[in-house]
N, C-alpha and C positions, 0 to 999 in steps of 0.2 A: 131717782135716776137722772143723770145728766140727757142732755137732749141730743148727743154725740148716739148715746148706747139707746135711747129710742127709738131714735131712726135706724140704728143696726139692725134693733128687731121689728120696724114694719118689713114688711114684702118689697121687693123693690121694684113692683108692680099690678096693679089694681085690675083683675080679673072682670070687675064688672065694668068698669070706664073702657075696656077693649072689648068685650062682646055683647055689655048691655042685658038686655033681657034673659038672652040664651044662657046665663049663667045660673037661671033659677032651673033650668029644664038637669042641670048636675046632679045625678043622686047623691041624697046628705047619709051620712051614718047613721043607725037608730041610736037612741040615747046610751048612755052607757058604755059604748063599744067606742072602743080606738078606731082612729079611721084608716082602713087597709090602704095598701098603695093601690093607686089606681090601676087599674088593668087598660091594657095597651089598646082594645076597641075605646074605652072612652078618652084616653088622647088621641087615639086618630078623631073622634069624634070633635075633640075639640078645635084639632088643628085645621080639621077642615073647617069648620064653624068662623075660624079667624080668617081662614082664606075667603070663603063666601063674604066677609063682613068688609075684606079689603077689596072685592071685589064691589063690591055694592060703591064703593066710595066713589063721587065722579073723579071721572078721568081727568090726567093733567095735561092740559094744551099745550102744545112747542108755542113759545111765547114770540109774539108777532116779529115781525122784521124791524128795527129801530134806524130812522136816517139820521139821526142824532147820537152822536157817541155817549156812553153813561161811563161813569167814573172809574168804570174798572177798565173801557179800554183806554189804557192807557199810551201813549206812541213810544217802540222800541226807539232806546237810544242808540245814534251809531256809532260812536265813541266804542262800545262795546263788541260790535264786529269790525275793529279795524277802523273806522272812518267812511267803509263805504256805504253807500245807501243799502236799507232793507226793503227787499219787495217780495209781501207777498207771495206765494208759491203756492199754487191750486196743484191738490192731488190729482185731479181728472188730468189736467195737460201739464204735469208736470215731467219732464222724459223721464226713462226708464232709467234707473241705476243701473252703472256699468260694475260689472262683477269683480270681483279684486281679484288677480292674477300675481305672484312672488314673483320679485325679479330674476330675471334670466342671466347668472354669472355673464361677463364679456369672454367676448371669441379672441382670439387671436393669441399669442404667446405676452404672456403676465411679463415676464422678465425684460420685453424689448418694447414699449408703447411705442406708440404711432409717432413720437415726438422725435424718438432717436433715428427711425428711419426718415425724417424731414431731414435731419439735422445731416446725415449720411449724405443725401441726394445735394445736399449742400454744398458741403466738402468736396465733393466730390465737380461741382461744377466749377467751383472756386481753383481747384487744379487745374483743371481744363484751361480756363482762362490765363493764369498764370503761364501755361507752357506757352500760349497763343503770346500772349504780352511780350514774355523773354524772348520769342522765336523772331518777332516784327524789328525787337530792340537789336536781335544778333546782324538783323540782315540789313538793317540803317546804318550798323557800325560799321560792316564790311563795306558797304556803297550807300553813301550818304545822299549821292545823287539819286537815287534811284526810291525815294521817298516821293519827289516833285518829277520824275521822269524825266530829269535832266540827268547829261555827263559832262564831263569837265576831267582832262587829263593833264594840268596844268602842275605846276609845287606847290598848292595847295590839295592836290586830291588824296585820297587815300594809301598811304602807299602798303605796294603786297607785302604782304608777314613771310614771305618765300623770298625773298630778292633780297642780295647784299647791301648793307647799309652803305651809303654815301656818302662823301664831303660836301660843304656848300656849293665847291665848285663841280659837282658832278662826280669826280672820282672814288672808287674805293674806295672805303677806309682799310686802313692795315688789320693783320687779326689778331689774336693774342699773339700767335707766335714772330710778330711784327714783320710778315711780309706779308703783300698785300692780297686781301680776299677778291681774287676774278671770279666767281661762282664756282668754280672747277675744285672737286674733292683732293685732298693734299692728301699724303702717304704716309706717314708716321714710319721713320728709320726700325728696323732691327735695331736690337740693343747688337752691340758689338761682341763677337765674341772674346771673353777674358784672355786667351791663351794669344789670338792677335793683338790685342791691346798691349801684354807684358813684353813681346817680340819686339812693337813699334816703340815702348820705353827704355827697352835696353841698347837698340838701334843710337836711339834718340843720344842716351847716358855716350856709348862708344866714340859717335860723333863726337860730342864734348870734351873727354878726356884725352883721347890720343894725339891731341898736338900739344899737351900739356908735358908730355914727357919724352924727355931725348933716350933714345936707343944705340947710347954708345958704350954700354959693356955695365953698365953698374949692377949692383945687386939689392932686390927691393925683397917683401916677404906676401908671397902666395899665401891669399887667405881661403880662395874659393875656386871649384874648377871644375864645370858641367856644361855640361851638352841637354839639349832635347832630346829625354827617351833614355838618361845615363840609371844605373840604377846604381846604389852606395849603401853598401851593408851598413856602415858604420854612420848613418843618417835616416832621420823620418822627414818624409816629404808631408805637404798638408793633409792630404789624403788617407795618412795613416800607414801608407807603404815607402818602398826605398826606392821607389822612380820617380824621377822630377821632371816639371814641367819647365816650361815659361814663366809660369806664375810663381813655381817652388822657386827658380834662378833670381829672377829678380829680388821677391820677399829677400831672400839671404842676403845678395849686395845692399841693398837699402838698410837692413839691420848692420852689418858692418860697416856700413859708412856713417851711419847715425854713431855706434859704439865706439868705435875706435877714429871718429874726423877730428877729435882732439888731441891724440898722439901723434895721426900723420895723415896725409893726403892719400886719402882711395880712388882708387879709380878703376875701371874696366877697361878692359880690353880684350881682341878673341884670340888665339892661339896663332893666327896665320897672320898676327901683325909684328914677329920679331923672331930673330935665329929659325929654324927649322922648320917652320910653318906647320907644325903640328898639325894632323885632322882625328879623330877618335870616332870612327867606325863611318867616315867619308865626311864628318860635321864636321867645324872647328869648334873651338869649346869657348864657353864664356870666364873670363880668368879679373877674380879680383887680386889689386895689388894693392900694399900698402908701401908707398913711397918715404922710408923708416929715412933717419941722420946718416947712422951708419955708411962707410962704405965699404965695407969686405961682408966676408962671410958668415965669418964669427960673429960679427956685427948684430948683423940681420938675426942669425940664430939667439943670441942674446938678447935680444929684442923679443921674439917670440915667446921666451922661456917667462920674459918677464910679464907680458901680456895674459900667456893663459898660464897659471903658475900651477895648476889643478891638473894639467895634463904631462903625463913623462911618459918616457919611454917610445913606444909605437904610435901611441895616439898624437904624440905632437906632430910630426912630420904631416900627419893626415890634417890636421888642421891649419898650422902655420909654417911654411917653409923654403929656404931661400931662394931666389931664383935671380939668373944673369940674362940682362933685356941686351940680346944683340941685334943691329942691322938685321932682316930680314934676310933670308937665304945662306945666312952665315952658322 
């Protein structure tokens, strides 16, 4: 047998080298016989046997106090905790361990820290100041003296944003409408009314034409012949009815003198400036003429026929027709 499987089968403990003597006090089997398993008095027996033998053994002494280090202590390195020095820490006076407690979530609203409300009280001063800034800056501009608590009303001081502007030499100046601004609020005219404006033009036109022409029997061609307030079935005035105004009168002279001042001289004039002195309901009437070659009658009518060549019958006479300019009251 290898020396491996010898030592398998010794014991892997030597019964007499541990209790010595007492191991002969063991009852042996008689010959012959198997040896029964032991019964449990004689292992108590034995194990007390071992106890009493370790008992017997002298006692081990706590080994004296060493003022000399031996090899096992060694000194902790502090490389290992960080750098800092190691001291020693006695259990007796060492303090008490503080108890470990979970942290307490923070108070306050999560969505707004403490940073945003800095920043608010901020803003919020920074305004302030700005209104203060601008307010100092509005009141140096309006009085500059009033920074160093001097005044000065000289043509260098401030002048009011209220007072009319002036010339160098102190005067006024003119205003848009170029007369001159004295502080005092100006009027702004009424627009005029239309139907006086076209009375003061036809005035105007009257004046101009009537020394233009002699009133000694001739015969010229009536184009037009109204009054203010006439009504004329056989005419639309602007308005869309048959009564004319000022304004209807004149429109119609100005269109026949535009239309026809290439065939002959037009001109107005009112009914109470020749022969009978006509009046039509206590007016005189406004009367255009056209001062045609012709001089008779036939003439003039000839004239007409050829002018509106679209009208026969009734409607000519209402539109072109001849007429004799006598001396007035004749």
């Amino acid at each position: 047998m290898s020396d491996e499987r010898q030592g398998a089968e010794r014991p892997i403990w030597n019964l007499r080298e541990l209790v010595g003597d007492l191991a002969d006090q063991i009852p042996q089997p008689p010959p012959g016989r198997t040896r029964p398993e032991a019964p449990a008095p004689a292992s108590a027996a034995a194990g007390a046997a071992i106890r009493a033998t370790s008992a017997e053994a002298p006692a081990r002494t706590a080994p004296a106090e060493r003022d000399e280090p031996s090899d096992r202590d060694e000194p902790l390195d502090p490389a290992a905790f960080g750098g800092l020095p190691v001291v020693p820490v006695d259990p007796a006076t060492a303090p008490e361990p503080v108890p470990w407690r979970p942290l307490e979530p923070p108070t306050g609203d999560p969505q707004r820290p403490a940073g945003a409300a800095l920043r608010k009280a901020a803003g919020l001063v920074l305004v302030v100041l700005l209104l203060l800034v601008g307010t100092a800056y509005g009141a140096y501009r309006m009085d500059p003296g009033a920074a160093d608590g001097s005044t000065y009303d000289g043509p260098g001081s401030s002048p009011d944003p209220y007072s009319a502007p002036s010339a160098p030499g102190g005067d006024p100046l003119p205003s848009a409408e170029g007369s001159l601004d004295t502080g005092t609020p100006t009027t702004t005219p009424a627009p005029e009314d239309p139907e006086a404006a076209a009375l003061t033009e036809l005035s105007r036109l009257h004046e101009q034409d009537l020394p233009t022409i002699s009133l000694d029997g001739r015969y010229v061609a009536q184009l037009a012949s109204k009054s203010v307030g006439i009504v004329d079935p056989e005419q639309w005035a602007a308005n869309g009815s048959h009564t004319f105004y000022a304004t209807d009168i004149l429109a119609e002279h100005q269109q026949l003198r535009t239309e026809l001042g290439g065939e002959a001289r037009v001109i107005l004039l009112l009914s109470t400036d020749y022969g009978r002195q006509q009046l039509y309901e206590g007016k005189p009437l406004w009367l255009t003429f056209a001062v045609v070659p012709a001089e008779s009658k036939d003439g003039v009518d000839a004239w007409c026929r050829a002018q509106f060549p679209q009208l026969d019958g009734a409607e000519l006479p209402n539109r072109c027709v001849p007429r004799r300019l006598r001396p007035p009251g004749t």
